[in-house]
C-alpha positions, 0 to 999 in steps of 0.5 A: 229487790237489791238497792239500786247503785244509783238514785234514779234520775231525774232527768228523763233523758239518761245521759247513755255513758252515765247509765247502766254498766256505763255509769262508775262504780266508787267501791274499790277492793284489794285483792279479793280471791274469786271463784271460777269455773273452768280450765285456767291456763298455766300460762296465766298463773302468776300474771295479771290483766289489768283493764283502765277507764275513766271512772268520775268521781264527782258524779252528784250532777248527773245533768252536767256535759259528760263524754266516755273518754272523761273521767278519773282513772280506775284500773280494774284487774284479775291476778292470778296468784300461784298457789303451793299445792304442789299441783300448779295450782291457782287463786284468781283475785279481783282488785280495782283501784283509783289511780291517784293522780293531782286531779283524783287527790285534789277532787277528793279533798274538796268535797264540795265539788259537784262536777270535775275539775276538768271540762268535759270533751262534751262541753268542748265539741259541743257544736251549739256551747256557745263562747262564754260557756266554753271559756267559763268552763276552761277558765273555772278549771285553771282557778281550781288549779291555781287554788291548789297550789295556794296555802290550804291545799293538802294537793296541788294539782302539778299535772292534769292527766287522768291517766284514764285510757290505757295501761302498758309495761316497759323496762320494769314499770306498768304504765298508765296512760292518757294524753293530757299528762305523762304516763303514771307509774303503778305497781302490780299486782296490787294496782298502788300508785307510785307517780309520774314517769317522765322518760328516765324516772318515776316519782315515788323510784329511790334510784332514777336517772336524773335531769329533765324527762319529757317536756325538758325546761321552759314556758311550755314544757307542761305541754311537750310532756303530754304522752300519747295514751298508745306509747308502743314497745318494740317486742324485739329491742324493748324501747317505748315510742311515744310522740307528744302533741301539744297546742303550740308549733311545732304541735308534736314531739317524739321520744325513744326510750331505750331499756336500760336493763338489757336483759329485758330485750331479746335483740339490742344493736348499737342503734336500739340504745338511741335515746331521744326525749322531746324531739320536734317532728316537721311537717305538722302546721296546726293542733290536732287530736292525735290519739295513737300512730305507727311503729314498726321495726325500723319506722314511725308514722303520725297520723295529722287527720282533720280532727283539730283540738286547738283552743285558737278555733274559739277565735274562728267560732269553731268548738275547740275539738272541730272535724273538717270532712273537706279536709285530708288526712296527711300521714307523716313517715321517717325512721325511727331515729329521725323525725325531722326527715319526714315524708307526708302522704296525703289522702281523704279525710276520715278518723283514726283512734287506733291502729292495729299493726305496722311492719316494714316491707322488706326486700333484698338488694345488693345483698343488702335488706332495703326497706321499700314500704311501710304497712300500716293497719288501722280502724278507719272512721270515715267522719268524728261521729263517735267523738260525739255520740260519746258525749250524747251529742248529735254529730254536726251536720256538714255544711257541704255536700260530698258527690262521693261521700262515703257511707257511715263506718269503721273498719279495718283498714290496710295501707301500704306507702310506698317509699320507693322514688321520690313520689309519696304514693299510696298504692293499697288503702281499703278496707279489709272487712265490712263489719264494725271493727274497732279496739284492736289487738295482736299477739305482742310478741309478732308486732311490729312485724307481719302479723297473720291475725288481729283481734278486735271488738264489733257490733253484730245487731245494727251497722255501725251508723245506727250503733253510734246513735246510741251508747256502743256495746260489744256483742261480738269479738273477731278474728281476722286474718289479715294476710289472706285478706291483704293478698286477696286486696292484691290480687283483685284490688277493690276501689281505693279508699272506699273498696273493700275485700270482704262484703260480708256481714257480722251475721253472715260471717256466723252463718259460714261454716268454712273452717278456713274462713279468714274471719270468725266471730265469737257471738256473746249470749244475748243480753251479754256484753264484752270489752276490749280483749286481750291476747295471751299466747300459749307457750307450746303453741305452734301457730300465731293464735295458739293462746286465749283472749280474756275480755270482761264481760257484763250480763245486762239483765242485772239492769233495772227497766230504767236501765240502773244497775243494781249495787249486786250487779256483778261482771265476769272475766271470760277466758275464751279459746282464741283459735276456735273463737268459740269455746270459753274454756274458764269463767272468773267470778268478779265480786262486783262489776266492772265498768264499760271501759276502755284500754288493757293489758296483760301482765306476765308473771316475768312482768310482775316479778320484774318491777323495779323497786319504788321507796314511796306510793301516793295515797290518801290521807287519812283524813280524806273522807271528812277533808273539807278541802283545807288544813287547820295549821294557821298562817305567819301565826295569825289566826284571824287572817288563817280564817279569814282566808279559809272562809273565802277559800270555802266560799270560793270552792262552793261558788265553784262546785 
């Protein structure tokens, strides 16, 4: 029988985001050629997919606070190298790598550490974390930073992103994403860091613009550079749109980034070269959890929901993530160049972590294209449940009751806000499915626009409620037309808010054999398991959804009966026929498993030719694995007082581990 991956716990409850294919996974590989079966397509040679993820590295204390959205990042990819054999032929090669972000550095350089230097998202929404824990925790946390910055540290730790969530492109640099910090640069298709990008440059780029990028100058600046883990890339005038929340008035910032090689865009105006870093948006009155918004051609839309993440609720005897069912969801509209003139409309409470699609409604007047609606498609949680099953914690209960409290459940949603007259109206806000739908993604180069199909994730066994009670697996993956379904929203319009188009279940969806039905699911063989997909389009396609998704996927009967993985275990990429959403037209061979993670992408081979040129990448030193954490060089020459001060550091990192 093959080694277990990991020493069996001790304790009897497995933490659900700490175990199986959940649990990380620390042997990283370079690019490593892997077998496969199948029809590559062509379309995929010379590109990559990379997936992100939080992955912790200190993982000793397996009874401590953890969530999934904690931990290091570790990008985990598939290139598919182009092969001269004069055939078109191809190698797929498998590559995961740490990104080495401050955090990442620092942690391993201190060996002594059993938990991360970062407190867990469990430990702050933890409704019974008393006060002191909550406060021990975040002050623990900013001695170990300011102990890097003091003499004996091979790292100091400058920026406190992971850079775990998500990994994006844009004007010649892949991206890696996560709120808490700017976006870190990495190369592919290796998956190398380079370093932080702030709006004009990366760490680690010879040539650069210079000046302040994100964050700009002053006290707070480290916050206002906290980028979303969701920036969006205009398909058309390839600028990157991101907004930066933060826990100090006015609470969110925004940025347009404009490509500086244009011929990285297929349509550029004079309006399309408008930079803007930073900039303050109105109308924002408290701190909030804001994971992604809305961009489309012309406008933007942040989402101020009544999930709050403000250290000032320890004051109210509130955790510091806190979600308020009797408040209302507000969401903010202004052009894209213009984020102080912004108009609010407000309706129930829910959640959103992700939105799908957002287009403008167009019509013609005078002769002239007048914007009169903005559309916006997103996966719609009607309470913070998964903020806390994600860190195996039972949701609060709410202290009021609600007459029409709205059933457990994530969906897709439509909303159309109205930008005719002065009154914020939202004539359609429904859900267009009844099936779980989240992790949502279109084919890139319609977005922005009225898309016809969005891809996403579900779960077909359970509903949505009972699956929060436990860790959420992907078993399904579906396709959804959304333009039928709208158009069928108009024409009988279910009850607003809580309405929605299409009744039907996951398994009642895979009973139906309408070739035309607006929804189709591709069902993983039981036991299987898949992760967010992604799409990539076929280049003599005539329709939207000529092309394949690509998705890893995971065979749990490599689990043991205390739900461990084996250290074989292994993971797979499944190329899946996107149009049919049935046939699996080629398997990749991983040699070892990936994670249940988070965010990915495709990379063309456009993309990975196009990187811009970097002088430096990070990297470990060679004395990493046997660091205990300091240097052996001695202090204005006194031995006595260097060793002093490195017995108390020891002492202190220990204390603190």
């Amino acid at each position: 029988m093959a080694e277990l991956d990991a020493k069996k716990r001790k304790k009897a409850h497995l933490h659900p985001y700490l175990a199986g294919n959940f649990a990380p996974i620390h042997s990283v590989q370079p690019l490593t050629p892997c077998p496969y079966t199948g029809h590559i397509p062509s379309e995929l040679i010379g590109g990559e997919y990379v997936r992100n993820g939080g992955n912790p590295v200190t993982n000793e204390d397996l009874g401590r606070d953890a969530h999934w959205f904690d931990g290091d990042g570790m990008l985990s990819g598939v290139a598919f190298r182009r092969v001269d054999d004069g055939l078109g032929g191809v190698q797929p090669e498998f590559v995961n790598q740490y990104l080495l972000t401050d955090v990442y550095l620092s942690t391993r350089l201190t060996p002594s550490l059993r938990t991360p230097i970062l407190p867990s998202i469990a430990t702050l929404v933890n409704p019974i974390s008393s006060l002191i824990t909550i406060l021990l925790r975040i002050f623990r946390t900013i001695f170990l930073v300011l102990l890097s910055h003091l003499p004996g540290s091979e790292q100091a730790i400058k920026k406190i992103s992971v850079a775990n969530t998500a990994v994006i492109y844009h004007d010649g640099r892949a991206l890696a994403t996560c709120e808490s910090g700017p976006p870190m640069r990495v190369l592919l298709p290796g998956l190398e860091t380079v370093g932080w990008y702030n709006g004009k440059t990366a760490e680690g780029e010879r040539i650069g613009e210079a000046g302040a990028g994100f964050g700009g100058k002053g006290l707070l600046s480290f916050m206002k550079e906290w980028t979303t883990a969701h920036p969006r890339v205009d398909p058309l005038t390839s600028e990157l749109i991101l907004f930066h929340s933060t826990f100090a008035p006015p609470y969110v910032h925004y940025s347009v980034i404009p490509a500086s090689d244009q011929q990285s865009a297929t349509y550029l105006t004079l309006q399309s070269q408008t930079r803007l870093i930073s900039q303050p948006v109105a109308g924002v009155s408290s701190a909030k959890m804001m994971h992604d918004f809305g961009v489309s051609r012309s406008h933007t839309i942040i989402l101020d929901l009544p999930l709050s993440l403000d250290p000032l609720n320890l004051a109210k005897n509130r955790p510091v993530v806190s979600y308020d069912p009797s408040g209302y969801s507000r969401f903010g509209i202004f052009s894209r160049y213009d984020p102080q003139e912004v108009r609010w409309f407000q309706t129930d409470a829910c959640c959103i972590f992700h939105t799908a699609n957002t287009w403008d409604e167009v019509i013609a007047m005078d002769g002239d294209q007048v914007t009169n609606g903005v559309n916006m498609l997103a996966c719609r949680l009607t309470s913070a449940s998964l903020v806390f099953s994600a860190g195996d914690l039972a949701a609060p209960i709410p202290t009021h009751s609600f007459a029409e409290e709205e059933e457990e459940q994530c969906r897709l949603y439509y909303y159309h806000f109205s930008l005719e007259g002065s009154n914020n109206i939202i004539p359609y806000q429904w859900a267009l499915s009844a099936i779980p739908f989240e992790f949502p993604t279109l084919r890139d180069d319609v977005s922005m626009s009225s898309a016809k199909y969005i891809y996403g994730c579900s779960v077909s066994d359970s509903s949505f409620g009972a699956a929060l009670g436990r860790a959420v697996k992907i078993d399904s993956l579906v396709k959804i037309d959304v333009q039928t379904l709208i158009a069928r929203g108009k024409r009988e319009p279910p009850r607003p808010v809580s309405g929605c188009v299409d009744l039907r279940t996951v398994s009642e969806v895979l009973a139906s054999a309408d070739s035309e039905d607006p929804i189709k699911v591709f069902k993983m063989p039981q036991g299987w398991y898949a992760q967010e997909p992604r799409f990539v389009a076929r280049k003599t396609g005539y329709n939207e959804d000529d092309g394949w998704l690509l998705s890893y996927v995971f065979d749990e009967s490599q689990l043991t009966e205390d739900g461990e993985c084996y250290s074989n275990a292994q993971s797979e990429l499944w190329i899946i026929d996107a149009k049919n959403m049935k046939d699996v037209i080629a398997r990749v061979y991983l040699p070892q498993r990936v994670p249940y993670g988070l965010h990915g992408n495709w990379f063309s081979e456009k993309n990975v030719l196009g990187q811009r040129p970097c002088e430096t990448i990070r990297s470990l030193p060679c004395s990493a694995p046997h660091n205990k954490g300091v240097t052996t060089n001695r202090l204005d020459g006194s031995g006595f007082l260097w060793n002093s001060w490195i017995r108390t550091r020891r002492y202190l990192e220990v204390i603190l581990g």
